[in-house]
C-alpha positions in Angstrom: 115.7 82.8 92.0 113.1 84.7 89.4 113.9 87.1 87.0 112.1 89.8 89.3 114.0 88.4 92.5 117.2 89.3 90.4 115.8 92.6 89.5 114.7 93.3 93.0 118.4 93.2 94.0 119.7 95.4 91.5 117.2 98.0 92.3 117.6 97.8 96.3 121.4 97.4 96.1 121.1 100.6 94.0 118.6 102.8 96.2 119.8 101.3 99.8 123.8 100.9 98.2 125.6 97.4 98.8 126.8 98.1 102.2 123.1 97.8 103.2 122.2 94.9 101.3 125.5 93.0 102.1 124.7 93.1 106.0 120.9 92.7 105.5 121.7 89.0 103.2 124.5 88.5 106.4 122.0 88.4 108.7 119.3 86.7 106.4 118.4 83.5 108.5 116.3 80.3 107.0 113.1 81.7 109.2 113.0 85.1 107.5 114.7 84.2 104.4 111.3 84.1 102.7 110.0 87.1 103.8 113.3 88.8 102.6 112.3 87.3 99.3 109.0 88.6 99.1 109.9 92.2 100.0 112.9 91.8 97.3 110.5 90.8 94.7 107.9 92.7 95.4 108.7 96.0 96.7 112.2 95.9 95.0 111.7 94.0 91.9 107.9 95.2 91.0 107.3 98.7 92.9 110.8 100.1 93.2 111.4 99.1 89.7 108.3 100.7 87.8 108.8 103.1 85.5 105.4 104.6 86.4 107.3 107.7 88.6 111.0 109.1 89.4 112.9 107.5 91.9 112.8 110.6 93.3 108.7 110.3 93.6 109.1 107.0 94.9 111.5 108.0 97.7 109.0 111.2 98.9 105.9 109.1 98.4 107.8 106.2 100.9 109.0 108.4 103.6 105.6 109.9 103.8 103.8 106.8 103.9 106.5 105.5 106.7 105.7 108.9 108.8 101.8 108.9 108.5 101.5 105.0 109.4 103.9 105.0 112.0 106.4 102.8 110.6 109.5 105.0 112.3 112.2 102.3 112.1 112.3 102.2 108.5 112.9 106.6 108.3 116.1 106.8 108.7 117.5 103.6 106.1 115.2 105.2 103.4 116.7 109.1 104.4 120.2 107.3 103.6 118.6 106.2 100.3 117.9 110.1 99.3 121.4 109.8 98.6 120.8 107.5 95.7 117.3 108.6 94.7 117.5 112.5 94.0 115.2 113.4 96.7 116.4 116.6 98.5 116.3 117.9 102.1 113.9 120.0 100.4 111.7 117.1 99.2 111.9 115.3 102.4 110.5 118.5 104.1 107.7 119.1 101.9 106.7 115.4 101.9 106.4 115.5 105.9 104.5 118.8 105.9 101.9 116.9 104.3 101.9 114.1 107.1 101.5 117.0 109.5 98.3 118.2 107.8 97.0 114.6 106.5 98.1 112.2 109.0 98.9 114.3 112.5 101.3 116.5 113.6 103.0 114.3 116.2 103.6 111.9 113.2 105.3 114.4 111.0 107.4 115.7 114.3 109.0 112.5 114.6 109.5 111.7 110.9 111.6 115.1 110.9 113.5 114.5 114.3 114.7 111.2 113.0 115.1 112.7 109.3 117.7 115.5 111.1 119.6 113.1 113.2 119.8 110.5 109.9 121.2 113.6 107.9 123.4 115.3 110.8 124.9 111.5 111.0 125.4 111.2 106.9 127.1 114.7 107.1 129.2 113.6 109.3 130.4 110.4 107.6 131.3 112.6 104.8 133.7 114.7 106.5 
């Protein structure tokens, strides 16, 4: 594998955490084993791992893009990464309020239903 493929990993395994990435590579399968690469190396190993902004930036600027294209699935794995990244409840509120005025209400709604259930469920794994 490249150097960014290898740096892809570290930076997933530390925004997602191992238990992620371990059952993700499990399931890995020869038909989407390049795609897995391409989102390692690029999202992981060239966006994820800029400098450019915070973490933290990065993990507001992702859930909002997830809410105002519809991309639902991927909320609540990158709500679990707010763990890792720095971004607050806070954060995650603010970045959906601007869904809801630049991308549609409905959108936004349903970011922050499946944001509350993501956190309820974390908070409960913690006790």
């Amino acid at each position: 594998m490249s150097d960014r493929y290898d740096k892809g990993m570290e930076v997933r395994r530390s925004v997602l955490g191992d238990a992620h990435v371990d059952r993700a590579e499990a399931a890995k399968q020869p038909f989407d084993e390049p795609f897995q690469t391409l989102i390692t190396e690029g999202a992981w190993g060239t966006v994820w791992a800029s400098d450019g902004i915070s973490r933290r930036e990065r993990s507001m600027l992702t859930l909002a893009l997830l809410a105002a294209t519809g991309n639902f699935e991927e909320i609540p794995m990158h709500i679990r990464a707010t763990a890792n990244t720095g971004a607050t409840k806070q954060d995650v509120q603010e970045a959906f309020q601007h869904v809801a005025i630049y991308a549609g209400v409905p959108k936004a709604n349903h970011a922050l239903k499946l944001a509350k259930a993501t956190y309820a469920e974390m908070e409960e794994n913690e006790e």
